[in-house]
LONU-794356 format. One line per 8 residues: their letters; for each residue z negated, y negated, x of N, C-alpha, C, CB. Coordinates in steps of 0.2 Angstrom, whole numbers, always signed. Glycine has a CB too. Layout:
// LONU-794356
A = Z:Y:X:Z:Y:X:Z:Y:X:Z:Y:X ~ ...
// end
This chain:
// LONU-794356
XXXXXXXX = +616:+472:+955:+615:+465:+953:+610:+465:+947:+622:+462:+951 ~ +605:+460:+945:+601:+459:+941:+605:+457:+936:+596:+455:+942 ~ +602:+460:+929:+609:+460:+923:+601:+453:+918:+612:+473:+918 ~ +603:+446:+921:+598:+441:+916:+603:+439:+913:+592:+433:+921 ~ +599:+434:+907:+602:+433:+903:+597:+426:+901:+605:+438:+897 ~ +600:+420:+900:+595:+414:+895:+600:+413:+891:+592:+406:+899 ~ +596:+412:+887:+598:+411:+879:+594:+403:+876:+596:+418:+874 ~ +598:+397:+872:+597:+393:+870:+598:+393:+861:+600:+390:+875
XXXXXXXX = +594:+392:+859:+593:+392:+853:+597:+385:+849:+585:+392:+854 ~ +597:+385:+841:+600:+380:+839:+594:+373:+836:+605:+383:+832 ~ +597:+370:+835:+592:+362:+833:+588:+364:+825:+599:+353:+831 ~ +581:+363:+826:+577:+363:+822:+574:+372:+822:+581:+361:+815 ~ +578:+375:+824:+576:+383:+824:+572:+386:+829:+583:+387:+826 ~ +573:+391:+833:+568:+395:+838:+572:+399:+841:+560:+399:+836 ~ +568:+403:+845:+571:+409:+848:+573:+414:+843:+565:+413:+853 ~ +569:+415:+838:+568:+420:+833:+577:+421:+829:+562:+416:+827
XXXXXXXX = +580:+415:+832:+588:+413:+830:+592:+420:+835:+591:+401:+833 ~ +591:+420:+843:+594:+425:+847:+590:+433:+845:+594:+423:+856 ~ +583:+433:+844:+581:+438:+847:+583:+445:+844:+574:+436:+846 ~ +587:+445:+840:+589:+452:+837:+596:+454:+845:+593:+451:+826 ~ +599:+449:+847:+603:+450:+849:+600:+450:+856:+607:+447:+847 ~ +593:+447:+858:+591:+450:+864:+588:+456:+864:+588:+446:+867 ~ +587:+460:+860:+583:+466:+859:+589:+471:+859:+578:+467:+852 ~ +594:+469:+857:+602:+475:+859:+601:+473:+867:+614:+472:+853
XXXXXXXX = +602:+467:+870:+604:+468:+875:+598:+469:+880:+608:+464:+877 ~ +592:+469:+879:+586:+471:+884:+587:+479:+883:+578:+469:+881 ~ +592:+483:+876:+594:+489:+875:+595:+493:+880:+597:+488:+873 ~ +602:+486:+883:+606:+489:+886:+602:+487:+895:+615:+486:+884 ~ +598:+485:+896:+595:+485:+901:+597:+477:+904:+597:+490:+904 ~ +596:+473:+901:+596:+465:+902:+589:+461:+900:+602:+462:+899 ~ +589:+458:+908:+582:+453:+906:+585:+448:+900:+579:+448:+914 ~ +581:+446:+897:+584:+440:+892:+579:+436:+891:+586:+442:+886
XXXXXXXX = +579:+430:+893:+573:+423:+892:+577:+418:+888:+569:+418:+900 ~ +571:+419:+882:+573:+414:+875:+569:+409:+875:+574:+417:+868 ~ +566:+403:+878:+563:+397:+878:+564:+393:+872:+564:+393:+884 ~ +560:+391:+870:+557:+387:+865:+559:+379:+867:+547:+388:+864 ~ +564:+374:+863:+566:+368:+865:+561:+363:+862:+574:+367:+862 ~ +560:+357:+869:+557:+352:+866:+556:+351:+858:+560:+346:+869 ~ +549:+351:+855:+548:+346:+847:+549:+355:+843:+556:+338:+845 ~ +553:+359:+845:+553:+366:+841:+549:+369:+840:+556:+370:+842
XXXXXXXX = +543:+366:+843:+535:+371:+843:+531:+368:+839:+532:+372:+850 ~ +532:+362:+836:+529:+357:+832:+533:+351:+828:+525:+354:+837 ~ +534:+351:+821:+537:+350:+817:+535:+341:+820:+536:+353:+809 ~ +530:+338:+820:+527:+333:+822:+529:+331:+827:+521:+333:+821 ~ +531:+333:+832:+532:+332:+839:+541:+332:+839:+528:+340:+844 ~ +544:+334:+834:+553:+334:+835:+555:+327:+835:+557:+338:+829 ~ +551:+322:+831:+554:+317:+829:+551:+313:+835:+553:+314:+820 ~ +549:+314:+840:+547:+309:+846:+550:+311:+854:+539:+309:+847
XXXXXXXX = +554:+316:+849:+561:+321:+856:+566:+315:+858:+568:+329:+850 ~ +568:+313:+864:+575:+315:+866:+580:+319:+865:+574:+316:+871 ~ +586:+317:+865:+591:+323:+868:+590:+324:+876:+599:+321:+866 ~ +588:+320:+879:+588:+321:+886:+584:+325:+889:+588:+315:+888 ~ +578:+325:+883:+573:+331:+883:+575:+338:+881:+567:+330:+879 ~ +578:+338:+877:+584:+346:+876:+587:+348:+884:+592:+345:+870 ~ +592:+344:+888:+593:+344:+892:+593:+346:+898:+593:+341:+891 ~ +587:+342:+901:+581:+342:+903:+579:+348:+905:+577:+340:+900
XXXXXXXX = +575:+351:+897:+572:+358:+897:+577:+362:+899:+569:+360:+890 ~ +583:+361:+896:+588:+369:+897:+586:+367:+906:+599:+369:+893 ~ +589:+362:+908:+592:+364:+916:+586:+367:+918:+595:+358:+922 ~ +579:+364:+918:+574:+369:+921:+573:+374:+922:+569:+368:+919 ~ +573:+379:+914:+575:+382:+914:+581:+387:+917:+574:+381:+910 ~ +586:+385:+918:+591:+386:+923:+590:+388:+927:+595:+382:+924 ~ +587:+383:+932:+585:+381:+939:+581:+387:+941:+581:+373:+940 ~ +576:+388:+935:+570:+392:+938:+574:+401:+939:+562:+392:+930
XXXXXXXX = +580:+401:+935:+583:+410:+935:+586:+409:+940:+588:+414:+928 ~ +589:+403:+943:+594:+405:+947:+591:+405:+956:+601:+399:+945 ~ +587:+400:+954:+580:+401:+960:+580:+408:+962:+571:+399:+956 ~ +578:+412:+957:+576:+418:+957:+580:+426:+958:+573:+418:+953 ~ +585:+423:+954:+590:+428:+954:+599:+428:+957:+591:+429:+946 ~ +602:+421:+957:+607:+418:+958:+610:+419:+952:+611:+420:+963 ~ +617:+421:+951:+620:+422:+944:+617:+422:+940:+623:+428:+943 ~ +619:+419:+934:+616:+423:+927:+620:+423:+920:+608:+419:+925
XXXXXXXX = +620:+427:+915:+624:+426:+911:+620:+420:+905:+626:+432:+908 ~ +625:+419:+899:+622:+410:+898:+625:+412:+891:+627:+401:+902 ~ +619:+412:+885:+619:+413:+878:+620:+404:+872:+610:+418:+878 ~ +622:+401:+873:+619:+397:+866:+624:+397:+860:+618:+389:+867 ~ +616:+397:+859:+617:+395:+847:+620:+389:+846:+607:+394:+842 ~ +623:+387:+843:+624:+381:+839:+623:+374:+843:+619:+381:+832 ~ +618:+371:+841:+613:+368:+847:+614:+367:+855:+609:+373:+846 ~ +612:+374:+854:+611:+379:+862:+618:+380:+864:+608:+387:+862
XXXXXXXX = +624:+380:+860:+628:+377:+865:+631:+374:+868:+630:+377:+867 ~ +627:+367:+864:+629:+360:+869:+624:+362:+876:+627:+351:+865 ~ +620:+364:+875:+615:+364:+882:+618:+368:+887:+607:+366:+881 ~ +622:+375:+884:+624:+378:+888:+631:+374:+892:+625:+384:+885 ~ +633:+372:+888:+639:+368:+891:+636:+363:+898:+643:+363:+884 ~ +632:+360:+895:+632:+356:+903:+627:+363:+907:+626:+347:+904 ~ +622:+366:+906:+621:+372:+911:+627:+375:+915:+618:+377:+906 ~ +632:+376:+911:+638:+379:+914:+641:+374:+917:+643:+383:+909
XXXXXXXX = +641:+370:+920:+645:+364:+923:+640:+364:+932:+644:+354:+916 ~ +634:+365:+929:+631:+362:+935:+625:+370:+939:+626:+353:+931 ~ +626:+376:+937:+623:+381:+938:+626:+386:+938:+619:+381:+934 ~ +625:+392:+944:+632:+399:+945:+629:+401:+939:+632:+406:+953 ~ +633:+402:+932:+633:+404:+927:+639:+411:+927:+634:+398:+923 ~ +639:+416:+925:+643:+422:+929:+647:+422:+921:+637:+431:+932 ~ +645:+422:+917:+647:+423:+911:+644:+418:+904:+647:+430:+911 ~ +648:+415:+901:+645:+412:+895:+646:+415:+888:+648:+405:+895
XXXXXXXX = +643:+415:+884:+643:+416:+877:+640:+411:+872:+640:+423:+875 ~ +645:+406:+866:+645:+402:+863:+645:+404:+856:+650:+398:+865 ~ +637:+405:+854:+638:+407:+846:+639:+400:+840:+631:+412:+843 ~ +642:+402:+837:+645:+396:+832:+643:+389:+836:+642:+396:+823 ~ +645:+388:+840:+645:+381:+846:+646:+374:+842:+653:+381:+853 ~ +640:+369:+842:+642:+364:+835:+648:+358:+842:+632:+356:+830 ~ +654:+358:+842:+659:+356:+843:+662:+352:+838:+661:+360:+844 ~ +663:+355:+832:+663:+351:+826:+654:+353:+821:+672:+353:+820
XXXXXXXX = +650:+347:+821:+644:+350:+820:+641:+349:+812:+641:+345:+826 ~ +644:+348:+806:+648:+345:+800:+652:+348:+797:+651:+339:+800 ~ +652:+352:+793:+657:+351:+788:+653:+350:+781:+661:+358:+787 ~ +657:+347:+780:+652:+341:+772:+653:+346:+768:+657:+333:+767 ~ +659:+349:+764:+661:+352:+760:+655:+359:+759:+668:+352:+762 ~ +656:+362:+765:+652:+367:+765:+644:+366:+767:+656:+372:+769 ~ +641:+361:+768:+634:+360:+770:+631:+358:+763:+634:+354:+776 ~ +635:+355:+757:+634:+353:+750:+635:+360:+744:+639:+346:+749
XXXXXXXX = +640:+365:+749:+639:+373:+744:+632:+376:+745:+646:+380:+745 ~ +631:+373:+751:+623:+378:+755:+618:+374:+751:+620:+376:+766 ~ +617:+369:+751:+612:+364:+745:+612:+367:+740:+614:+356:+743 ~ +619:+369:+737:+620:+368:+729:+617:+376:+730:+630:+365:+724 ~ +619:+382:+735:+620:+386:+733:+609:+389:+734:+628:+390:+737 ~ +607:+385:+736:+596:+385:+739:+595:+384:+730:+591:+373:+746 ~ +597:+377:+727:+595:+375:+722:+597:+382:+718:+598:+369:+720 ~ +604:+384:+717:+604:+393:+712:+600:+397:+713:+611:+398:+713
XXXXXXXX = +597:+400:+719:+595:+404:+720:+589:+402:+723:+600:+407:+722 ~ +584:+395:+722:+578:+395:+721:+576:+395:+728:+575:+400:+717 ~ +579:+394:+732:+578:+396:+739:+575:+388:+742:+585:+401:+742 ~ +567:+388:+741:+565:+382:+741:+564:+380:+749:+559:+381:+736 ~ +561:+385:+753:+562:+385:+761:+565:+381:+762:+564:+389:+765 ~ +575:+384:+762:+578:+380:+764:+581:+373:+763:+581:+382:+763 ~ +578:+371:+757:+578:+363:+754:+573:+360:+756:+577:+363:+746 ~ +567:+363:+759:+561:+360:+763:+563:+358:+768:+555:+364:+765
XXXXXXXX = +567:+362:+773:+571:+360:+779:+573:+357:+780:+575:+361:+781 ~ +579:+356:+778:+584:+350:+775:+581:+343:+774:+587:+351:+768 ~ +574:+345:+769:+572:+336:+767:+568:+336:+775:+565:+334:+757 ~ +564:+339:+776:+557:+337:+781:+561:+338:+790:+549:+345:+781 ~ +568:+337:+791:+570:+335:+795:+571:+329:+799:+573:+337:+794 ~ +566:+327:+802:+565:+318:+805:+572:+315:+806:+562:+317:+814 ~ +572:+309:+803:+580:+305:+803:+581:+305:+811:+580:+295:+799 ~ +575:+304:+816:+577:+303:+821:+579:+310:+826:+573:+298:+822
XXXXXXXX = +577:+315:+824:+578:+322:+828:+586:+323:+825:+572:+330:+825 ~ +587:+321:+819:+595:+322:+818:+599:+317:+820:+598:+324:+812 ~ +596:+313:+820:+601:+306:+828:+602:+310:+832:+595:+299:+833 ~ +595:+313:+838:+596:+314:+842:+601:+321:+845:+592:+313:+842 ~ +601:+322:+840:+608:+329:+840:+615:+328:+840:+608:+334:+833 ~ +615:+322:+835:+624:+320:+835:+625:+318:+843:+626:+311:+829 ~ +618:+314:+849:+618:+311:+853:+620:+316:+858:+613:+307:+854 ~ +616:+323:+858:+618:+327:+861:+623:+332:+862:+614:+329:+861
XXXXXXXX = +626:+332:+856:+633:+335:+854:+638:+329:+858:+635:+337:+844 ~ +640:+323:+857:+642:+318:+858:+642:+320:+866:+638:+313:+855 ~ +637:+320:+871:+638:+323:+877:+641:+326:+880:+636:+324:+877 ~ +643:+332:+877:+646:+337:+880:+653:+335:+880:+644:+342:+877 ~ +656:+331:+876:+663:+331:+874:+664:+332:+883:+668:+323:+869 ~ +665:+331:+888:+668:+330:+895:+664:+334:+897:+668:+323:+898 ~ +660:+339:+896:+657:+346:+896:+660:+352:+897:+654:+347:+892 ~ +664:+352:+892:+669:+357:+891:+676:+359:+894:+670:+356:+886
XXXXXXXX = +676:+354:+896:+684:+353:+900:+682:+357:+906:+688:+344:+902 ~ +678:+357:+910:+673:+359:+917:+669:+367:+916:+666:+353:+918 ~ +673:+369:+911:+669:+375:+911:+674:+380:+913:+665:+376:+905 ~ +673:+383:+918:+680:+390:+921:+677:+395:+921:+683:+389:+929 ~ +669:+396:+920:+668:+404:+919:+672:+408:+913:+660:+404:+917 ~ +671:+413:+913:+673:+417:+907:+671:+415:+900:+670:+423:+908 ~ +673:+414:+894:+669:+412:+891:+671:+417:+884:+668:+405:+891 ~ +665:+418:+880:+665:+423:+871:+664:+416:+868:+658:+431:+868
XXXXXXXX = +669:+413:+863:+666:+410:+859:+667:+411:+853:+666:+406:+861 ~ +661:+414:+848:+661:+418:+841:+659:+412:+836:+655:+427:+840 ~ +660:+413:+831:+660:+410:+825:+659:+413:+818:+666:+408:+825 ~ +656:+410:+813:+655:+412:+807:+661:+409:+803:+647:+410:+805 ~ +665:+414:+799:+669:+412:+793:+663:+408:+789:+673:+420:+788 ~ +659:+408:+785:+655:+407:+783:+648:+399:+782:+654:+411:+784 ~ +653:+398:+791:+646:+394:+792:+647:+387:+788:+644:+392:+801 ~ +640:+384:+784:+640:+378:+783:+640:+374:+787:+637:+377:+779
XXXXXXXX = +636:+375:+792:+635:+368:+797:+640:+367:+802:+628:+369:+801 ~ +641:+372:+806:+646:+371:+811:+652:+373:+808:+644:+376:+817 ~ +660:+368:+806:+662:+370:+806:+667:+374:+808:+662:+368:+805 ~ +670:+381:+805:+672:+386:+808:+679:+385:+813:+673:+390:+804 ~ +683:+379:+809:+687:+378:+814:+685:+376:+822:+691:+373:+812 ~ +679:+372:+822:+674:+372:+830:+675:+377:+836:+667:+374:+828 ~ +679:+382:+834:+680:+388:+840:+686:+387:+841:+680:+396:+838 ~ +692:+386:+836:+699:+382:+840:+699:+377:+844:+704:+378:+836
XXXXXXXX = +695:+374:+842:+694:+367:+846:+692:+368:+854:+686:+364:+842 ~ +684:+372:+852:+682:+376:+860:+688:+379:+862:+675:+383:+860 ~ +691:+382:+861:+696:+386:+865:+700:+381:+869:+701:+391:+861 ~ +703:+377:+865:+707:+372:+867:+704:+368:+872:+708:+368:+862 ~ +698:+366:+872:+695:+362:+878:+693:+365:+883:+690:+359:+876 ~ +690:+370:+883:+689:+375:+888:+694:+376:+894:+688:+381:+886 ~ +695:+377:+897:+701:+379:+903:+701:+383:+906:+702:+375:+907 ~ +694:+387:+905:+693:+395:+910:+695:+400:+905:+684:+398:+913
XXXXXXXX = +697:+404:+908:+697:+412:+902:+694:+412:+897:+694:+420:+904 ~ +692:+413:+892:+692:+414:+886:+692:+419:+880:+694:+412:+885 ~ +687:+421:+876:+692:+424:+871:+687:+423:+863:+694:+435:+873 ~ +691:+421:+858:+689:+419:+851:+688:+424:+848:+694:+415:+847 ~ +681:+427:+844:+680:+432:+838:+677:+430:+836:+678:+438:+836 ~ +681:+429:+827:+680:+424:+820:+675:+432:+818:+690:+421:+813 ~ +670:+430:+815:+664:+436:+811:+665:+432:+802:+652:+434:+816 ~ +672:+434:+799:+673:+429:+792:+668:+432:+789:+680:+430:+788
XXXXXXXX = +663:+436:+787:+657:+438:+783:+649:+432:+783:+655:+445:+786 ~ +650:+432:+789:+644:+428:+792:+643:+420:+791:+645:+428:+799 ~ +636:+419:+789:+636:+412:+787:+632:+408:+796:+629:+412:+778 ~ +628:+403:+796:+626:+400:+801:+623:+404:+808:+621:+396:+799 ~ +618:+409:+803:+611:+413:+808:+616:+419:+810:+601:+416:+802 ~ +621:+417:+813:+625:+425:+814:+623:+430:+818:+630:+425:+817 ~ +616:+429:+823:+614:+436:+824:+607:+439:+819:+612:+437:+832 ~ +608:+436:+811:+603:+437:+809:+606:+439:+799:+598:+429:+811
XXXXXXXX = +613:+438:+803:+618:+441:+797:+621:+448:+794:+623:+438:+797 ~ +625:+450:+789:+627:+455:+789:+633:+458:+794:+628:+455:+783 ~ +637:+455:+797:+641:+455:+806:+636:+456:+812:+646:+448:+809 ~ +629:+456:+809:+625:+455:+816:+627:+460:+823:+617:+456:+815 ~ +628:+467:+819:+630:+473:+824:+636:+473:+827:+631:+479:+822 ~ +641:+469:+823:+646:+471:+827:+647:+464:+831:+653:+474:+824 ~ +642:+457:+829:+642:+454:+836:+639:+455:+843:+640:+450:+836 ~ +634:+461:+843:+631:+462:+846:+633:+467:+852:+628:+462:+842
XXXXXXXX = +637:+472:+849:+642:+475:+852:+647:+472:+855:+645:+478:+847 ~ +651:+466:+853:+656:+459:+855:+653:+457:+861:+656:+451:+849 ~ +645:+455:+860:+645:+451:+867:+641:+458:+872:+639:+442:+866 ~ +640:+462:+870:+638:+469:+876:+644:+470:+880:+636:+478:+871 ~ +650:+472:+876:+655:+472:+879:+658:+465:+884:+658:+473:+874 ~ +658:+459:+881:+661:+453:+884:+657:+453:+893:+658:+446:+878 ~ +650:+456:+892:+643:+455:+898:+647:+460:+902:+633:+458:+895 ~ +648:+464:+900:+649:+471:+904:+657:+472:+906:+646:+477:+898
X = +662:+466:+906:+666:+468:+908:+667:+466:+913:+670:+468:+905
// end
């Protein structure tokens, strides 16, 4: 059996969010396609996005591996795994992996220590982000998280769903939550070191190991 993998990236981000984690598993001898989401390929182009165009893109994408291969396993980021969630509803998805899934997609508290903690430590990138984010590309995210709530309940593949102790954005309780709603097999590893970019953190290895294993059983 072909060992593919699509992977979906989080909001505002790229591929560059999985790609440490597709290079362990092209390691281990898996195709892996990380597509670029509507408006991500142009800062100018995000604020004239749909969620329906996230959507959209993922299933194409879908359609085009399973065209070709049947099965496939199902990666998303944050983001990427509201998309994966309806991907998995409506495509032979063999296996799913949910990295810090925005389920709860907010936490205040910790999203204002991430602000306060750019401003200490000068880290002006990330305060560019934050401000140059289109009011309307983060509409359209609450709109696509919002979606999925009756997504989840429909999903019976197998599923990993990992988390960052750390994350500002996605709250961490977000993985109780997923478990709870999900109804197929399952299994929850909390990464408490890890902040948002978890295959781009100090747990990155042993998530990466988490989901080699999870593919391969």
């Amino acid at each position: 059996m072909d060992k593919i993998c699509l992977g979906f990236h989080g909001f505002t981000g790229g591929p560059f969010e999985l790609e440490p984690l597709a290079l362990h598993l092209r390691s281990a001898g898996y195709t892996c396609v990380l597509p670029t989401l509507p408006g991500h390929d142009d800062p100018d182009q995000l604020r004239r996005i749909s969620w329906i165009d996230w959507i959209e893109a993922a299933e194409k994408e879908a359609g085009i591996i399973a065209g070709q291969h049947g099965e496939f396993d199902l990666i998303g980021f944050s983001m990427g795994g509201i998309l994966a969630a309806h991907i998995a509803n409506r495509y032979p998805v063999r296996r799913l992996v949910l990295l810090n899934a925005a389920a709860i997609y907010v936490s205040p508290r910790r999203f204002l220590q991430e602000v306060a903690g750019a401003f200490r430590d000068q880290e002006w990138r990330r305060l560019v982000k934050i401000k140059q984010t289109p009011l309307n590309a983060t509409l359209q995210f609450m709109r696509v998280v919002r979606s999925a709530k009756p997504m989840w309940a429909g999903i019976q593949v197998p599923t990993l769903i990992a988390q960052s102790g750390k994350d500002p954005v996605i709250h961490p309780h977000s993985a109780l939550v997923l478990a709870d709603k999900i109804p197929g097999p399952k299994q929850v590893r909390i990464f408490p070191e890890s902040k948002h970019l978890i295959c781009l953190d100090q747990e990155a290895e042993s998530l990466f190991n988490t989901v080699e294993h999870f593919l391969s059983e």
